[in-house]
Chimera marker file (.cmm) of the C-alpha trace (Angstrom):
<marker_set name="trace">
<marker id="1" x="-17.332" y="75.569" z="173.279" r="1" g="1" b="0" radius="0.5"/>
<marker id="2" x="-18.570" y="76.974" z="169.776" r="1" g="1" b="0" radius="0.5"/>
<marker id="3" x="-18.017" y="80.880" z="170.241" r="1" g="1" b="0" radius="0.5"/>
<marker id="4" x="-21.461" y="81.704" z="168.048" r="1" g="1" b="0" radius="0.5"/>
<marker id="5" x="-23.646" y="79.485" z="169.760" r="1" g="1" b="0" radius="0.5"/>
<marker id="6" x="-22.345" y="81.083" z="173.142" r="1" g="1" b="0" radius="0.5"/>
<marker id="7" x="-22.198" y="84.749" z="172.392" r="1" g="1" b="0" radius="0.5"/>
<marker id="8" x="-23.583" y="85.403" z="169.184" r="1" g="1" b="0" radius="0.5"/>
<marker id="9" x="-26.263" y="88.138" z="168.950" r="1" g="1" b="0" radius="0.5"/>
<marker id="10" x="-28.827" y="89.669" z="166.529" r="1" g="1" b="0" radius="0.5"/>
<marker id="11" x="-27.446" y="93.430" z="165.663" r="1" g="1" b="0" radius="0.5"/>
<marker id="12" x="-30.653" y="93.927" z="164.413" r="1" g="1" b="0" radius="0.5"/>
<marker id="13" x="-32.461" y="93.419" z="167.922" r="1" g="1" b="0" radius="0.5"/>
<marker id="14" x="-29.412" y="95.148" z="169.684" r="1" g="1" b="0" radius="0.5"/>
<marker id="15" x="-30.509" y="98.696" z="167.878" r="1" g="1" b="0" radius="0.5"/>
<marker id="16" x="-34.243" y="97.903" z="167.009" r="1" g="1" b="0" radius="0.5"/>
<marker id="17" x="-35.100" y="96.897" z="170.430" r="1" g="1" b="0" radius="0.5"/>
<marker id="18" x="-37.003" y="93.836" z="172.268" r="1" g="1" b="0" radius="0.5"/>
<marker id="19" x="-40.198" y="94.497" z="173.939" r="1" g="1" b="0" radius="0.5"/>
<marker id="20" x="-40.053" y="93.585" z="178.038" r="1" g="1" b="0" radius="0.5"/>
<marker id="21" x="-43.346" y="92.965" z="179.639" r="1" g="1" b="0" radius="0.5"/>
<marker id="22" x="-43.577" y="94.359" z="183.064" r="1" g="1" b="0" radius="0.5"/>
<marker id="23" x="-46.732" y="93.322" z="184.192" r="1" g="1" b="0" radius="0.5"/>
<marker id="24" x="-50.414" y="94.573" z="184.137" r="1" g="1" b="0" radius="0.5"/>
<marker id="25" x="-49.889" y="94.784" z="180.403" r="1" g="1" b="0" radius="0.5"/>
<marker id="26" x="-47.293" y="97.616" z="180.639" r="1" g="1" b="0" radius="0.5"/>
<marker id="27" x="-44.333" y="96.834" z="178.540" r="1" g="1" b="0" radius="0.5"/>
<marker id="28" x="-40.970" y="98.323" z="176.945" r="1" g="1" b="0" radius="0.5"/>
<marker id="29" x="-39.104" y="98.722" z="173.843" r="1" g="1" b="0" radius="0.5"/>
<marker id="30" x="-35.495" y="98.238" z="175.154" r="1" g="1" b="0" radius="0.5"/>
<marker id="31" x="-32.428" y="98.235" z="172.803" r="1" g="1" b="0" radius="0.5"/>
<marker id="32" x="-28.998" y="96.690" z="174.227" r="1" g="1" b="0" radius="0.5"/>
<marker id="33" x="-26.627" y="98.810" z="175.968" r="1" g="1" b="0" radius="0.5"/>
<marker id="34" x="-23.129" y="99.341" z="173.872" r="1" g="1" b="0" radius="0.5"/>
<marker id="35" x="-25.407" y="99.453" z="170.676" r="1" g="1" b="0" radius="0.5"/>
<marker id="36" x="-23.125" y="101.988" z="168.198" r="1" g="1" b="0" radius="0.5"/>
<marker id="37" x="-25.831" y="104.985" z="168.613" r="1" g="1" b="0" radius="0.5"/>
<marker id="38" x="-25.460" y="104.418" z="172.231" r="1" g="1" b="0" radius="0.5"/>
<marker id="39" x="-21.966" y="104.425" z="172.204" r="1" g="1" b="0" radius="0.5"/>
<marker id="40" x="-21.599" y="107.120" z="169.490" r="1" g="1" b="0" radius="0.5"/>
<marker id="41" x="-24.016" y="109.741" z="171.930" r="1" g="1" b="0" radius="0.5"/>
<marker id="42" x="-22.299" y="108.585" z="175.446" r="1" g="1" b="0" radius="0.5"/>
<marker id="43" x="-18.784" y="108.880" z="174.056" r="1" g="1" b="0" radius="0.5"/>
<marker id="44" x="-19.496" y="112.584" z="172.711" r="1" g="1" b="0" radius="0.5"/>
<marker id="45" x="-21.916" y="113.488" z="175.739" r="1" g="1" b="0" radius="0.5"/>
<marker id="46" x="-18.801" y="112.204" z="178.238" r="1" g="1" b="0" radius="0.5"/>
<marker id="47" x="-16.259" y="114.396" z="175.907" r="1" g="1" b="0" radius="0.5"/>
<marker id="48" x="-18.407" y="117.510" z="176.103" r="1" g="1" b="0" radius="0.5"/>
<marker id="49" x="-19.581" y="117.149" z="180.073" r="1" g="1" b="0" radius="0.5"/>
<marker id="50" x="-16.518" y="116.256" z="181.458" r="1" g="1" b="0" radius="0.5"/>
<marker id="51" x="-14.631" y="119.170" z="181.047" r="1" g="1" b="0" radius="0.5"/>
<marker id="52" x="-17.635" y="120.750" z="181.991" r="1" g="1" b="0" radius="0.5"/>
<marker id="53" x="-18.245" y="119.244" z="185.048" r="1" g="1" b="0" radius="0.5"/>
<marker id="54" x="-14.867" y="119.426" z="186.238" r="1" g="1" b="0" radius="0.5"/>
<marker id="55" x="-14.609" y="123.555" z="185.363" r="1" g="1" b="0" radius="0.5"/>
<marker id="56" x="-17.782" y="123.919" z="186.980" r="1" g="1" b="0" radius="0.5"/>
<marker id="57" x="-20.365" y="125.026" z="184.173" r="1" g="1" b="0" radius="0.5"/>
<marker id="58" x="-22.504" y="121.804" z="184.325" r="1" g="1" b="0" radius="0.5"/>
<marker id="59" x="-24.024" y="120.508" z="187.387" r="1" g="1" b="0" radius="0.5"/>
<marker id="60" x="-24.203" y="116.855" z="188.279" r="1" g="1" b="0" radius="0.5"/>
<marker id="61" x="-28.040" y="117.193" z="187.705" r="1" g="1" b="0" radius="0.5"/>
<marker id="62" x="-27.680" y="118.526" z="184.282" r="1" g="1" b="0" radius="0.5"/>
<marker id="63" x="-25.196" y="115.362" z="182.817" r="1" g="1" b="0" radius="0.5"/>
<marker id="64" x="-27.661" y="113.009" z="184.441" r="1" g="1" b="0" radius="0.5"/>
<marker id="65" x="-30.135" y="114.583" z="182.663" r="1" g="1" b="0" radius="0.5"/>
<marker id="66" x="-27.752" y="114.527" z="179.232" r="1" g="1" b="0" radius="0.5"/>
<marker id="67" x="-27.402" y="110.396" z="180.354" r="1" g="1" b="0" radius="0.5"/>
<marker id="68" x="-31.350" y="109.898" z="180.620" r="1" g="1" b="0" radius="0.5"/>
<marker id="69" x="-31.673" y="111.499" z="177.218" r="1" g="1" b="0" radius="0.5"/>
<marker id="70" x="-28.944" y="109.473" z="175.443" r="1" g="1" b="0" radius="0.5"/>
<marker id="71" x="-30.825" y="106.407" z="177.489" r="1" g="1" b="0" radius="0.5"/>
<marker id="72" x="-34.021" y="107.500" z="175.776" r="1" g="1" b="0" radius="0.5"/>
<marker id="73" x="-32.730" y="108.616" z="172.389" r="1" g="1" b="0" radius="0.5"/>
<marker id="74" x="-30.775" y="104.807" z="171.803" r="1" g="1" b="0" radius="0.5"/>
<marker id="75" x="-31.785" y="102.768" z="174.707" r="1" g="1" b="0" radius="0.5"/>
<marker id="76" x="-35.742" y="103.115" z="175.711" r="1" g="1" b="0" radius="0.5"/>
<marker id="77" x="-37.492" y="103.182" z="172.393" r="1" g="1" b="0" radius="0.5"/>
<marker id="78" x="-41.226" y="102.900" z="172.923" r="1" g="1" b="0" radius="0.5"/>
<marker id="79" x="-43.675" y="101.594" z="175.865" r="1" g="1" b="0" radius="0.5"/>
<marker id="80" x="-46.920" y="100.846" z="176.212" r="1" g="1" b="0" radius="0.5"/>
<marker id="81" x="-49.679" y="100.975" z="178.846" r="1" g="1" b="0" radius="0.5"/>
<marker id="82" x="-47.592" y="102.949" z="181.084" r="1" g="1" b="0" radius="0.5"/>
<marker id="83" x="-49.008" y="105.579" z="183.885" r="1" g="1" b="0" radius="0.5"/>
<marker id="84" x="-47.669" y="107.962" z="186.268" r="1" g="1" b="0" radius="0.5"/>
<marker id="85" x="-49.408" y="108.287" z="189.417" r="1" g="1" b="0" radius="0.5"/>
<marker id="86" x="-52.599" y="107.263" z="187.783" r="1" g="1" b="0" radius="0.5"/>
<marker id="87" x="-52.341" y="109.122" z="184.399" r="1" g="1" b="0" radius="0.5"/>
<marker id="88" x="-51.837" y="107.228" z="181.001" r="1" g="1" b="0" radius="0.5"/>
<marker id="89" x="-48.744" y="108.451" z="179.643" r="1" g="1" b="0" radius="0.5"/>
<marker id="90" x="-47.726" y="108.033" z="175.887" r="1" g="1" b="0" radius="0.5"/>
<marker id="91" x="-44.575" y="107.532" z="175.170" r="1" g="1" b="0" radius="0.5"/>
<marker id="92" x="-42.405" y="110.524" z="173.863" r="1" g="1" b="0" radius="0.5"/>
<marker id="93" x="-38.774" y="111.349" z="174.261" r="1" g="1" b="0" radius="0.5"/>
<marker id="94" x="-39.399" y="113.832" z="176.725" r="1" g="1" b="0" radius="0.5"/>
<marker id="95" x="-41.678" y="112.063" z="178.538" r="1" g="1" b="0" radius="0.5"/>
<marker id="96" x="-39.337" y="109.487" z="178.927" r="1" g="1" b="0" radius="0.5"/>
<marker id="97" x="-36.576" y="111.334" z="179.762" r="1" g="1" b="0" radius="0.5"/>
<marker id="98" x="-38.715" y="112.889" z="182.686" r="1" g="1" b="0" radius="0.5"/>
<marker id="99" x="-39.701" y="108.791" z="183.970" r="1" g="1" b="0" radius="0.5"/>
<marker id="100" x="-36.132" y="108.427" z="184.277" r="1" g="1" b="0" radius="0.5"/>
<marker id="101" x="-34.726" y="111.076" z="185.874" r="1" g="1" b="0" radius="0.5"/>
<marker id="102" x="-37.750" y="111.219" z="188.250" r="1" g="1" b="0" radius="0.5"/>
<marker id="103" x="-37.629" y="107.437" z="188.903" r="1" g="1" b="0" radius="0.5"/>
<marker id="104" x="-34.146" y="106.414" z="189.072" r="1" g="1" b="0" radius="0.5"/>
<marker id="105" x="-35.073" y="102.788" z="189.723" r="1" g="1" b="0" radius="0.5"/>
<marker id="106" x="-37.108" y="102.256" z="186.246" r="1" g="1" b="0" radius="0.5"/>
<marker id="107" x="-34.041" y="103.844" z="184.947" r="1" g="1" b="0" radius="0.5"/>
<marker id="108" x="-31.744" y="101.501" z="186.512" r="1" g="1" b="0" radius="0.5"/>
<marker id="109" x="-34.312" y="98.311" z="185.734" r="1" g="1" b="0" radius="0.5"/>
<marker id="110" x="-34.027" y="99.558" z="181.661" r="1" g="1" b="0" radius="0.5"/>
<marker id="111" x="-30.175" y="99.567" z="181.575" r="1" g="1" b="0" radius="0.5"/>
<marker id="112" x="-30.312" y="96.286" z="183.483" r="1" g="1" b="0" radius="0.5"/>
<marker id="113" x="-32.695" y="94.849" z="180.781" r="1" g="1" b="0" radius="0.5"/>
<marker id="114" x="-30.562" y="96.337" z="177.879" r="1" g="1" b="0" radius="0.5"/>
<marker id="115" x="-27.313" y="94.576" z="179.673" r="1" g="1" b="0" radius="0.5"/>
<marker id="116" x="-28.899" y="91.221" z="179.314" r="1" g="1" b="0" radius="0.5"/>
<marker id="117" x="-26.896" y="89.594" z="175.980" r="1" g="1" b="0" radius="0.5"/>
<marker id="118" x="-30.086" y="86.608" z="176.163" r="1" g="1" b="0" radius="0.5"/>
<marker id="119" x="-32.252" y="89.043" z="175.424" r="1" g="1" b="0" radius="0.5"/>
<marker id="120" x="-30.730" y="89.927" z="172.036" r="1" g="1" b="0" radius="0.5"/>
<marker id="121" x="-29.814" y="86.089" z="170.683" r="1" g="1" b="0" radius="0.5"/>
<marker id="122" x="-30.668" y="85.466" z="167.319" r="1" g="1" b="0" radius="0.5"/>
<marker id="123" x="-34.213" y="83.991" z="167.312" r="1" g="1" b="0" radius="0.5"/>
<marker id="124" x="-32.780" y="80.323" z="166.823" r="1" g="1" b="0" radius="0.5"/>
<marker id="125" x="-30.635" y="80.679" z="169.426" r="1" g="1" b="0" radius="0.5"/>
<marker id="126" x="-33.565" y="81.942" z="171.565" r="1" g="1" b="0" radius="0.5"/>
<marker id="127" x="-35.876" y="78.903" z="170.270" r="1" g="1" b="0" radius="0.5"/>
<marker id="128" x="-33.095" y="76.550" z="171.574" r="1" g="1" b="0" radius="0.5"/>
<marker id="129" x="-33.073" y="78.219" z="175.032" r="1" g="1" b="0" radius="0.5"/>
<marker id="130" x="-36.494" y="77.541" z="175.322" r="1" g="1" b="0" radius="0.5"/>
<marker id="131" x="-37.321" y="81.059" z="175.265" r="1" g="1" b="0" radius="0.5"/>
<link id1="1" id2="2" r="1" g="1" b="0" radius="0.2"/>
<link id1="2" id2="3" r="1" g="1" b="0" radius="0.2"/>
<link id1="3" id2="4" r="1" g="1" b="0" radius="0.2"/>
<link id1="4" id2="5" r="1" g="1" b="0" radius="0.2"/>
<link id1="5" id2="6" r="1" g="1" b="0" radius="0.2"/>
<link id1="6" id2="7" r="1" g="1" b="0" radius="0.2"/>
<link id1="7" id2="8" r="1" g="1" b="0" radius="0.2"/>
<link id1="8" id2="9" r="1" g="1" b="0" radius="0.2"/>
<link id1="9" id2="10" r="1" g="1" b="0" radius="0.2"/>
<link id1="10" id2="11" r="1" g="1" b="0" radius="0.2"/>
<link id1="11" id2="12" r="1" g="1" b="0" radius="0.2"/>
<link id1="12" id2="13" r="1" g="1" b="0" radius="0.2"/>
<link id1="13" id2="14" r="1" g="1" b="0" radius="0.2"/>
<link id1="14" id2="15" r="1" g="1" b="0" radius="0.2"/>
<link id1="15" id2="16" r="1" g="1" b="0" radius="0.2"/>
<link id1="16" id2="17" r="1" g="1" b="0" radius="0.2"/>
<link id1="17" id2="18" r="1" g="1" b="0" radius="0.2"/>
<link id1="18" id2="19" r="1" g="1" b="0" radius="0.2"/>
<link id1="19" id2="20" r="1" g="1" b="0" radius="0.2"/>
<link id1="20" id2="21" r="1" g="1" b="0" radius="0.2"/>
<link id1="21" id2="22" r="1" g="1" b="0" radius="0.2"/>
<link id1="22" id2="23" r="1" g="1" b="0" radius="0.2"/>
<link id1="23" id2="24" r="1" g="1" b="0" radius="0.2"/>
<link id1="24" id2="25" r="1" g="1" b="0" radius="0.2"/>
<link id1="25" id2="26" r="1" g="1" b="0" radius="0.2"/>
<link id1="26" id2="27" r="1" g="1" b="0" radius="0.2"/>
<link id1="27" id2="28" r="1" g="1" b="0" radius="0.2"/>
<link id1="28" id2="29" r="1" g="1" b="0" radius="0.2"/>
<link id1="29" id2="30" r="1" g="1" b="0" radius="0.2"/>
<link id1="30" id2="31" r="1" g="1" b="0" radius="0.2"/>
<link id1="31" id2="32" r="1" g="1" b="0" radius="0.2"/>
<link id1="32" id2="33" r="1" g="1" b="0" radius="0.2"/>
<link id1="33" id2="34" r="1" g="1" b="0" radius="0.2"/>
<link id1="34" id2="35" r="1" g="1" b="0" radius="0.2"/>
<link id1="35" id2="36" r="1" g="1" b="0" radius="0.2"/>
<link id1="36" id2="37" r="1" g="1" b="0" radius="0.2"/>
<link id1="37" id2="38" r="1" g="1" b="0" radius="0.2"/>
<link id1="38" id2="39" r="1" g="1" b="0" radius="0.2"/>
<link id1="39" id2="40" r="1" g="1" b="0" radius="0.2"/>
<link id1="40" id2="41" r="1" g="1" b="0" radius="0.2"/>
<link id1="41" id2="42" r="1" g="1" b="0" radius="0.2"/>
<link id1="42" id2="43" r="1" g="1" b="0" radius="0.2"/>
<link id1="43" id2="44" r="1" g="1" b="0" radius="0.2"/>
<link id1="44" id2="45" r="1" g="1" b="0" radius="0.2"/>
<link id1="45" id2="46" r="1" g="1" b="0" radius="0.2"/>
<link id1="46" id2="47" r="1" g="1" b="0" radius="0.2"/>
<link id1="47" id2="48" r="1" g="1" b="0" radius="0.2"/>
<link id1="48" id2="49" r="1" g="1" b="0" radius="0.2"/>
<link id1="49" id2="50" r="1" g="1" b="0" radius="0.2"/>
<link id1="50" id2="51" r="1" g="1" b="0" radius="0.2"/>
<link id1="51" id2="52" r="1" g="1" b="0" radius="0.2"/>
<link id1="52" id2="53" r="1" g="1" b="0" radius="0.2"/>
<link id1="53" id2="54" r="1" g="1" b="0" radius="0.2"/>
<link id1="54" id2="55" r="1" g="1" b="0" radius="0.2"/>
<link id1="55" id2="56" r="1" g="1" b="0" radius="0.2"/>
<link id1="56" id2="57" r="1" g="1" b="0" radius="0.2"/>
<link id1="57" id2="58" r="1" g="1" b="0" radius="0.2"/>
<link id1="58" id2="59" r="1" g="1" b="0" radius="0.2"/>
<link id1="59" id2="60" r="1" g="1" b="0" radius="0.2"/>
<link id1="60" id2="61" r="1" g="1" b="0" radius="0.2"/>
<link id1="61" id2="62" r="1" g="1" b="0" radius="0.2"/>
<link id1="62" id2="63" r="1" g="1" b="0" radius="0.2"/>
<link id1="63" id2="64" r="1" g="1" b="0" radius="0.2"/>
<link id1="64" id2="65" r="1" g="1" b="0" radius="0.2"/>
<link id1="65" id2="66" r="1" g="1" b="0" radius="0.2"/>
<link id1="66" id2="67" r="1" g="1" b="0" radius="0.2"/>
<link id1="67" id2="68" r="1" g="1" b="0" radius="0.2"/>
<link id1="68" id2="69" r="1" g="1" b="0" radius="0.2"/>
<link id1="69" id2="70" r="1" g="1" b="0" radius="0.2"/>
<link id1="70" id2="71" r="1" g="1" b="0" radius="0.2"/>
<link id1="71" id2="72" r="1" g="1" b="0" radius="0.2"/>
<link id1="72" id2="73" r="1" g="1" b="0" radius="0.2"/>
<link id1="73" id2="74" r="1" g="1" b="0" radius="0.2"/>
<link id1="74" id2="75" r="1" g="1" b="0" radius="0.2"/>
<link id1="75" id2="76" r="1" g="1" b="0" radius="0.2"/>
<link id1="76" id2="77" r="1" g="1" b="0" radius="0.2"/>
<link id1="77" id2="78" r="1" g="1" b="0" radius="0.2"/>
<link id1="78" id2="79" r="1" g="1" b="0" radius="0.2"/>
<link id1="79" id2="80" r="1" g="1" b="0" radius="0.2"/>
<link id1="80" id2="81" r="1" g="1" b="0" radius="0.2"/>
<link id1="81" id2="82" r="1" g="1" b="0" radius="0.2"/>
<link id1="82" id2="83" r="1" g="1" b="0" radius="0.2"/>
<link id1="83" id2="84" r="1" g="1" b="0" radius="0.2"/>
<link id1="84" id2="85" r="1" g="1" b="0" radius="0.2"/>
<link id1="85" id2="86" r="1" g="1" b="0" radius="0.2"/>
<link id1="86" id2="87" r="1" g="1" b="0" radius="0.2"/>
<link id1="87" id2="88" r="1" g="1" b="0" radius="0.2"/>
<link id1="88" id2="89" r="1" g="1" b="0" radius="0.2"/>
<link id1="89" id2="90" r="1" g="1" b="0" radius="0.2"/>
<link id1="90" id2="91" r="1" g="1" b="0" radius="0.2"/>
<link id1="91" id2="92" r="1" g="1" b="0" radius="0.2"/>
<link id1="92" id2="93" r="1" g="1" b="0" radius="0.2"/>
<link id1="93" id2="94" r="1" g="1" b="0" radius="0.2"/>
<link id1="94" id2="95" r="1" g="1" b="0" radius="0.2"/>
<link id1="95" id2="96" r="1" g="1" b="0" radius="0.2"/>
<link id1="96" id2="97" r="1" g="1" b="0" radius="0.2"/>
<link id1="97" id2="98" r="1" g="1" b="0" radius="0.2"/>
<link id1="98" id2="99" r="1" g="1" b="0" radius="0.2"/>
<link id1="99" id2="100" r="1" g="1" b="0" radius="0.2"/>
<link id1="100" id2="101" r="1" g="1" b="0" radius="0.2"/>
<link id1="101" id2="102" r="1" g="1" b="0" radius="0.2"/>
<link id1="102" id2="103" r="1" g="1" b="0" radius="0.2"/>
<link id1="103" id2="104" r="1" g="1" b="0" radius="0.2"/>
<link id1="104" id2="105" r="1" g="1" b="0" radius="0.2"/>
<link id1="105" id2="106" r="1" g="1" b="0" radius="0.2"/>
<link id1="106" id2="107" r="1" g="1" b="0" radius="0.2"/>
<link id1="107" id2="108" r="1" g="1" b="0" radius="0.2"/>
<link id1="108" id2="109" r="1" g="1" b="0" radius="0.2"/>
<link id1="109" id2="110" r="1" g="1" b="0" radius="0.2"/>
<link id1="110" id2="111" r="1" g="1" b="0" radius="0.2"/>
<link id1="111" id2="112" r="1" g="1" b="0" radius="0.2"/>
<link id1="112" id2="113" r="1" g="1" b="0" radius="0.2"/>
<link id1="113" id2="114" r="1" g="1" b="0" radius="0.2"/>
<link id1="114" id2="115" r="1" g="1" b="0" radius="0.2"/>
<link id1="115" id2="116" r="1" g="1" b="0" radius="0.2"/>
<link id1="116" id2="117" r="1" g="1" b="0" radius="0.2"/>
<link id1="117" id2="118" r="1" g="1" b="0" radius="0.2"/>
<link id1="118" id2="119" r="1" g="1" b="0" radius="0.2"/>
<link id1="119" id2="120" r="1" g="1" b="0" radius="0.2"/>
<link id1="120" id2="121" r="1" g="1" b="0" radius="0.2"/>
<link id1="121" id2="122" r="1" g="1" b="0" radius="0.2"/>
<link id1="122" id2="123" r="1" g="1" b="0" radius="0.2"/>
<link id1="123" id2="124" r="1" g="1" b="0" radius="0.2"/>
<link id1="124" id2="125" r="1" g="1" b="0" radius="0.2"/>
<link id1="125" id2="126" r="1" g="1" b="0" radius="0.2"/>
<link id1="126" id2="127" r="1" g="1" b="0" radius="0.2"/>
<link id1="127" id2="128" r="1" g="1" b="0" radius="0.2"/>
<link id1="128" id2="129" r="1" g="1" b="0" radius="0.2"/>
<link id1="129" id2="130" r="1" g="1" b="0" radius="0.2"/>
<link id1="130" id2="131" r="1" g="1" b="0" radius="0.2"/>
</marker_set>
């Protein structure tokens, strides 16, 4: 088994992001999970909320809200054609922090499509695969 040709991946796509189409022409902008800005923000976010958490000054809702931001600060870079109930919504850092904390499900599909290692092949890799 050649190593690179299993597991190799494009660092460029990992922090730049790959766009996702979810249907009805809504898509997203979705960087890989473990990038090093991701990593960088969760490891000092986890550091600072922990003790936090465990002293009491932070509630559970206010370090999910820290995680949606450091999801939408390194994670969920852009989308387009995307509406809550009914109303076009651009895409903004706050705005998506407030999709995923209100919708815990689109939060869960985005760090499910930034765990997929596919998704971030280098394009040759990706032409071979057929994809």
């Amino acid at each position: 088994m050649d190593l690179k040709k299993a597991f190799a991946t494009d660092k460029k796509l990992e922090l730049e992001g790959v766009w996702h189409d979810l249907g009805e022409g809504a898509g997203v902008l979705i960087a890989r999970i473990g990038n090093r800005r991701y990593q960088n923000a969760l490891n000092k976010t986890l550091a600072d909320n922990r003790t936090m958490i465990k002293t009491g000054l932070m509630s559970e809702e206010a370090a999910e809200k820290d995680l949606c931001e450091i999801i939408a600060d390194t994670i969920l870079l852009d989308w387009k054609n995307i509406d809550d109930d009914g109303q076009p919504l651009p895409y903004t850092k706050e705005n998506a922090v407030a999709m995923l904390i209100k919708y815990p499900d689109f939060r869960v599909l985005v760090v499910d499509l930034a765990g997929i290692s596919d998704n971030y092949r280098p394009a040759t890799d990706k032409e071979a695969l057929g994809k």
